[in-house]
Every structure is written in C-alpha cells, then in structure tokens.
N, C-alpha and C positions, 0 to 999 in steps of 0.2 A: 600502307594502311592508314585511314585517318586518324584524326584524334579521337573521334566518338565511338569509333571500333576498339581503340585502344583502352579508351580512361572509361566510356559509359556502360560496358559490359552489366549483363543483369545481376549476377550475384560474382562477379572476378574479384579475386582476394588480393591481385600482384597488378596494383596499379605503378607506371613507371613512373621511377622515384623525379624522374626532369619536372614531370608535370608537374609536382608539391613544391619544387622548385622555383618554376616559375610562379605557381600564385603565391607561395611565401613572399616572394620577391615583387610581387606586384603589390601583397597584401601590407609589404613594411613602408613601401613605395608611398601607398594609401593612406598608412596613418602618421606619418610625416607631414603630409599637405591637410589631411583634413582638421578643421576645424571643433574638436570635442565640444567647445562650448556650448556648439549648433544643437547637440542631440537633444539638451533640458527646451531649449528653444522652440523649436519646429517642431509639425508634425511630421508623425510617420512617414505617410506619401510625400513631403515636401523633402523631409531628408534624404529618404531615400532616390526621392529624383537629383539630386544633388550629388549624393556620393557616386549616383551611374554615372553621372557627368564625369567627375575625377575619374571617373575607371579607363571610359571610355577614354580621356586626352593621355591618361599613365599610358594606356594599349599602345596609341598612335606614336608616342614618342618614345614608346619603348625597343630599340635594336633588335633584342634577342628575343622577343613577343614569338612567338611560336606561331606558325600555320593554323589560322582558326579559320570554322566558317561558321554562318551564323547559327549554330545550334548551338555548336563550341561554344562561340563568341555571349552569348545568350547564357551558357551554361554558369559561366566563370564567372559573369560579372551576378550571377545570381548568387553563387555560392560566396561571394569576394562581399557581397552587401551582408548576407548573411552572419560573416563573420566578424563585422564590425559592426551591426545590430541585435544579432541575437546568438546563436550559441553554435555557430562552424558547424562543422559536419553533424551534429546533433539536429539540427533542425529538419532535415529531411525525414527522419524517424521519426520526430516529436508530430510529425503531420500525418502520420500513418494510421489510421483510425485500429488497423489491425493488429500493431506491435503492443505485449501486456508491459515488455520490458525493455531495456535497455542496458548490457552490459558491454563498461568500457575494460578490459583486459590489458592494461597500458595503451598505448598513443596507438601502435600500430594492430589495434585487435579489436574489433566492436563485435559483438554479438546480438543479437534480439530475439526474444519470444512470441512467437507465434502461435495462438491456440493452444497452446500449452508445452510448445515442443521449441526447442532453441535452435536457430540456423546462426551460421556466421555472414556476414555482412561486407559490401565490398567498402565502407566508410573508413574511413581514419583519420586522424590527427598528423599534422607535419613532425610534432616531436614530442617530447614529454613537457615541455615548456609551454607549446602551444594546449595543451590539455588544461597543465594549469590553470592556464588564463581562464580559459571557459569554468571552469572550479570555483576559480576566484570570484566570476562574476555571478555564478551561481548561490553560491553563499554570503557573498556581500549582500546581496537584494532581501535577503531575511535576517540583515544585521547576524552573522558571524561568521568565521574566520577560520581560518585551516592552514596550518605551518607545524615545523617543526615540535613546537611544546603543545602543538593540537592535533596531534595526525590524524584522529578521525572526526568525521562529524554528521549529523543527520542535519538536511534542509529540507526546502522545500520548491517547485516551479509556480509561478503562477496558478497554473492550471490546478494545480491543487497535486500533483506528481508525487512523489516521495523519493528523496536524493541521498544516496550515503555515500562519505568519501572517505578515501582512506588513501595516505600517501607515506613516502619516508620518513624515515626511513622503518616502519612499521611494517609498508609494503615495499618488499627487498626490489620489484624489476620497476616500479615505477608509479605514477599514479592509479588508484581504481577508483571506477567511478560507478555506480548503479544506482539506477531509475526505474522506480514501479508505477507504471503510468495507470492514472484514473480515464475512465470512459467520463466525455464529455456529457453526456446523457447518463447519469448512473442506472444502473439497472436495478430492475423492479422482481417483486416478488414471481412474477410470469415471463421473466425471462429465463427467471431460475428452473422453472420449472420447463420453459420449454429446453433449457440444455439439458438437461435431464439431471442437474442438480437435487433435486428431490421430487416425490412424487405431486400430484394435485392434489392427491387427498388431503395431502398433510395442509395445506393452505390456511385452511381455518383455523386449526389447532395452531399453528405459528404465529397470526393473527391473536388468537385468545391466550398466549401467551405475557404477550407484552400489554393487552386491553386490561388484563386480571394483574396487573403490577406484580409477575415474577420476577425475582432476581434469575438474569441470564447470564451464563460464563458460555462462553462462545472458545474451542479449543480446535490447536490442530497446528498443523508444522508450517514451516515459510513454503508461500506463496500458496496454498490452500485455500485463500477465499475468506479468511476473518473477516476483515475487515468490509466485502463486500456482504457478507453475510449483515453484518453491526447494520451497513447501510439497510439492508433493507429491512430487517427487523424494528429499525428506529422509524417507517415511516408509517407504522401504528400508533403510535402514539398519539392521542389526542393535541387536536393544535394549542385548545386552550393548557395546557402545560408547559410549564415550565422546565428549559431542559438547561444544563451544564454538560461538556463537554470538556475533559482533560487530556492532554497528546502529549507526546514529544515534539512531535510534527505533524502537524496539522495538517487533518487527511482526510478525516469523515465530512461525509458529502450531506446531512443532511438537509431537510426539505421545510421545515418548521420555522417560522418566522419567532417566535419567542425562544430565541436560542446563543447560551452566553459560551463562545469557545475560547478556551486560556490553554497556552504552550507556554513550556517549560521553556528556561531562559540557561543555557551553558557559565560556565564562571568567566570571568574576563581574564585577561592578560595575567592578571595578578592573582589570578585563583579565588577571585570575589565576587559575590554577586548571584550567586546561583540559586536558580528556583527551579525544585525537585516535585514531583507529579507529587509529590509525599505534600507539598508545600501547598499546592495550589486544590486536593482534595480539601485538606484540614480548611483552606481557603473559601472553597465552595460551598459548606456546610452553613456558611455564616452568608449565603445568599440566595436564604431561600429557595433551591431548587426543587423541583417537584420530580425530577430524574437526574441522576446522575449517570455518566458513561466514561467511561474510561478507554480511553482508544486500545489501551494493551497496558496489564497489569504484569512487572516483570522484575519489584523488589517491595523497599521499606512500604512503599503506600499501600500493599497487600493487608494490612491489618487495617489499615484507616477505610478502604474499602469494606471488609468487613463488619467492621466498626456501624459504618453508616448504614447498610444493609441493616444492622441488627436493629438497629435503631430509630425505626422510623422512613428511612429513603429508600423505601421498596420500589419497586419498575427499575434496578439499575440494573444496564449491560455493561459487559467488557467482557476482552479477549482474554485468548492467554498462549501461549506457546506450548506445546507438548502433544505426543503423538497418540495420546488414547485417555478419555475420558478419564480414569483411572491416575495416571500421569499426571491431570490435571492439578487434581484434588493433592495429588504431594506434592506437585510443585508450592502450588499454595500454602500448605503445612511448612516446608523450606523456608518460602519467603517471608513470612512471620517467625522463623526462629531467628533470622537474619536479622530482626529489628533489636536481640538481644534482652529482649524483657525476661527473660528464662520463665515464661508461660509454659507449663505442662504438657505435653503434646496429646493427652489425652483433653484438656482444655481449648486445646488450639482444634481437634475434630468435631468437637463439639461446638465450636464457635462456626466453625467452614460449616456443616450438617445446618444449621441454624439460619445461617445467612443467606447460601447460593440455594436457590429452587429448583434449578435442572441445568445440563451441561448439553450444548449442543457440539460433538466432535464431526469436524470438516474435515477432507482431506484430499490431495489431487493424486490421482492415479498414474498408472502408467504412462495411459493415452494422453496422458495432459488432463483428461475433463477434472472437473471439482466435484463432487459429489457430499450429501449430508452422511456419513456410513455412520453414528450413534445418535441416538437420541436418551437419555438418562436422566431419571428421575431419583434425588435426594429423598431419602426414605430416615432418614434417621441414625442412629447408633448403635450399635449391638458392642456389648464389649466398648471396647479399645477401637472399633471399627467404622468405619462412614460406610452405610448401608445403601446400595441404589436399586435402580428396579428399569429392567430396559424395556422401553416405550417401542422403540423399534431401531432396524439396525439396516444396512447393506449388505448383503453378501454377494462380493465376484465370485462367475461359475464359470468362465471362461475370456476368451480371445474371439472376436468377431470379424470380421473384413477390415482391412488397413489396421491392424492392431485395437483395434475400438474394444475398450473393454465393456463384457457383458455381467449381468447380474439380475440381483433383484431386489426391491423392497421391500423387506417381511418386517411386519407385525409380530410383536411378541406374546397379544393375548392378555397383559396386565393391563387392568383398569388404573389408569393413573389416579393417583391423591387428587390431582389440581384440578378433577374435573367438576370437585365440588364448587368450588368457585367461579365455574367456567357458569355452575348452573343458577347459582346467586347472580350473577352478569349477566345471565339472561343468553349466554351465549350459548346456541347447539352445536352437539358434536355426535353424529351418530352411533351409537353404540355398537353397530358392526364392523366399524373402521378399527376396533381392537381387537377382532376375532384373528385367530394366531393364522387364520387360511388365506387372509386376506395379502395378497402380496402382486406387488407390479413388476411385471420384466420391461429391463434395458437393455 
C-alpha cells in the first residue's frame, strides 16, 4: 500500500506512528541547519524557497527517508514548511473556509466544527511538546504567556480568531487548545436572514434599533452567535460616530473607520500590571465616545456599564452569557453585587430596568443552526420586579429531513414602547408586523 493510501485518507483517525516519526525527525533535522535569523529578514516566498531547499538536501541525504513519490514528497515538505512558519497541523484547518471551530483535545485528538455539528479530524500533533510549541507561538505574537503559574489564557490569531488555552497541570491529560474562527468576509444582516437566523421582517426594526440609540444586551449560551449578532447590529451605526470598543480579546469585526479598540492586558510574571474591562470602560468615558460596546460583559465592569448607560452613552451594545433572556437580567443583578458596594437589590433592578432598552436572546439549536428565539422589551418595575414585554419569539414544532429543526416566528401582538422614537426618527415600521397572526415558518 503506499504512503498516500496510508497517511492521506479522508477523515482516518489511526495514522502510523513511523510516519510522525520520520517528519519529527526530518523536522529536528530542519531546525538544526536552518538559519532563524533569516525569518525577521526575508520574505515569505524567499524564505520559504529556502527552507524547501533544506528539506529537499535533509530528504536526499537522509538513510531511513521513507518511499515517497511525488504527491508524498510534495506533501511533507508542505506540511515540514508549515511547521516552521506557521502553526503544524493547524494550518490546513485554519484554510478551511468551512470549519466555525477548532478543537485541540491533547496532541493526538483534533476535532472541528462544521455547520454547527462537530466531526473528528484526521490532524494531530507528534506529541504534547510539539503542541506547545504551536501554543507558545500562538501567544507570544499578542505578548502573553502560558506556563505553569499561567495555565490558562485567552489570545488571539491574526485573522482576528479567538484562542483559549489551557494546560497543566489544570488540564490533567495534556494541553487544550480551542479556536473560534471568524469568516474572512463577516456576515451581514442578509446572510442572517438568509440562514434562517431571523426573519426579513424583522430587518428594519433591528436597523431602527441601533439608529434610535437603544441600549442592546445581546444574550445566549457559547457558541450561539453573540458576537456575530454585535457584528452585524454595530454596522448601523452611523459612520460619523464615534465608537469604543472594550474585549478581552479582540474579535469584533467592525466596519467603521472612526473606531478606538482597547484589550485588557493579563498581570505579568509578578502579578502586576493588569488592566481589567472594569479599567479600560472607566477609561473610555474620558474619550469622548459617542458608543460604547463591550464584547461580553461577565464581572466588576457590569456596574460601570450601567453606570454609563444611565448617563448619557445611549446606543451601547454588549453580550452576555446566559440561556434566556430572564437569566440575563440576574446575571447582571449578580454581577453588580459582586463589586461589593452592598447597593439594595431592589436599587440594582431599578438601575438594570433604567439602563438596558431590550435584550436580544440567541441561541443554537439541535441542528447546529443559530436562530433569534427572544426578542424583549424592558418595560419598567412593578414591585421588587423588572418588568418585560415580548416583541416576538421562536417556537420549534418539530424535526424536518436530516434532523433540520422546524418552527416558527411568531409575533406577540405588543406594540413595543420604542416605537415612539422609531416615529421621531422618522423611521417606519408597519403596524401589522405586530399583529399576533403574523408569523413565518422554517
């Protein structure tokens, strides 16, 4: 059987261990002779005709070189450049326009996300060493670090990707590595709709959302779509504004040329130095923004978001983790009791009721798709209580062909509060699009 029967199977999980062997062994070979200094130096194509060079005289004067031909021969030295340029076995995925995700399960377990459904992958690492490496150079390149007195850490790819790591001994079998890959072209409000993400009708009112400077809380569980949602809800906004942008890791894609983005900075070595979303909102207030967004609101800076909402910096978005609109609104409450001011909790609903204007809840289904299933409008406080009013909602009725989940988009009939403003902005919204019969199958 050849080699390319052997090792290049389409999805084979049980590649033979000779093979990792010999490129390990070609690939220490490699960076013994090669020249590091060359890489600040050269370009791309220059170096890399260079290191083929080395590959190819390692090949010829290598004894134990295995039986290639040239598909083989082609293969390796692709994969052999790869790993002393850019990120080993990772990079054949990183090229997949189709993969959402990327998970490393230790050295010998790659996984990826496809359309919403997870397959395993025939990729792997030679060892848990070699994983590292690709780790290391992963987080060096956005200045920080990952070792023992660090074992976890959030970065970031070029591409704009989102990277978390986590190793021992925290993770008992070995390194993990997970990447939530951004589309190179972010998607637009019409893509969403053509996935069936939400309906057309809804287009305008989502638009006259962010034009009429609501505050939006964007909610929903990992991998649901927040952040994709943030993206496209931020490409309303008027260009002549001013936008701020606060992350941990820098991820939102927007479109706007007047736009200041600030990441949070981890403590150094010595436990110093750190700058908290808490640090860099307080930060942003003092420049002027005419929006603030918050990639994902998830402790102390929960009240200072608040805070500026209440105050003046209406149009702000941000996310939030939690599985139902409802959910949201306490996680919030939580994360303001967290800041220890001992605020009143019936002061703290009244502050959230005041601040956030409507909560949009994401969430990914069965089938993998994303779908809008809440839409909710802040109504006020009755009592002790934060009062909402549902705008509209999803309801699944079934299971369709290949598991494709079915439903529909119903209307709840309330005339929303915000439309008074929608109608000072000049903006229309037909008034049958709230009648409670009005609803779309998916």
């Amino acid at each position: 059987m050849s080699l390319t029967n052997q090792f290049q199977g389409s999805m084979s999980k049980n590649f033979p261990e000779e093979y990792f062997e010999f490129k390990t062994k070609i690939h220490n070979r490699l960076l013994d002779v090669i020249d590091f200094s060359l890489i600040d130096k050269l370009d791309s194509r220059t170096l890399r005709s260079r290191i083929r060079s080395l590959l190819d005289k390692i090949l010829r004067e290598n004894p134990d070189t295995l039986p290639l031909n040239l598909s083989e021969k082609e293969k390796i030295l692709t994969e052999l450049e790869d790993e002393v340029l850019g990120l080993g076995p990772l990079e054949l995925l990183l090229k997949d326009p189709t993969i959402s995700d990327i998970l490393v399960n230790t050295y010998n377990q790659v996984y990826v996300e496809r359309f919403g459904r997870l397959e395993a992958t025939n990729s792997r690492f030679k060892d848990n060493l070699h994983l590292m490496r690709i780790i290391d150079k992963i987080v060096s390149a956005v200045g920080r670090r990952v070792d023992e007195s660090t074992p976890m850490v959030d970065a970031r790819l070029p591409d704009g990707s989102r990277v978390n790591v986590i190793i021992p001994p925290l993770a008992i079998q070995g390194p993990i590595l997970s990447i939530r890959r951004f589309a190179v072209s972010p998607l637009e409000l019409e893509d969403l709709i053509n996935f069936g993400t939400l309906p057309a009708e809804f287009s305008d009112m989502l638009q006259g959302l962010v034009k009429t400077r609501l505050n939006i809380l964007i909610s929903g569980g990992t991998g649901s779509g927040k952040t994709t949602f943030l993206n496209v809800l931020s490409r309303f906004i008027p260009e002549e504004e001013r936008i701020v942008t606060l992350e941990d890791v820098a991820e939102l894609q927007l479109k706007q040329e007047h736009l200041v983005r600030l990441e949070t900075r981890p403590p150094n070595i010595e436990g110093k130095g750190e700058v908290t979303q808490r640090d860099l909102l307080r930060n942003s207030l003092r420049m002027r923004p005419d929006r603030i967004i918050v990639g994902e609101v998830r402790g102390h800076e929960a009240l200072d978001m608040l805070q500026a909402m209440n105050t003046g910096h209406d149009g702000s978005l941000t996310t939030i983790h939690a599985n139902s609109a409802r959910d949201a609104l306490l996680r919030l409450e939580t994360m303001v009791a967290m800041t220890n001011f001992e605020i009143p909790s019936k002061s703290v609903k009244k502050y959230i009721s005041s601040a956030i204007d409507v909560i949009l809840q994401v969430a990914r289904l069965a089938d993998g798709s994303r779908k809008l299933v809440n839409f909710l409008e802040i109504a006020g406080m009755e009592g002790d209580v934060i009062t909402t009013q549902e705008i509209f909602s999803f309801k699944q009725t079934g299971i369709g062909n290949g598991g494709k989940t079915r439903g529909r988009f119903q209307f709840s009939g309330v005339r929303p509060r915000f439309i008074d403003k929608f109608d000072v902005a000049g903006i229309k919204i037909r008034p049958e699009l709230f009648d409670q019969s009005n609803f779309v199958e998916v």
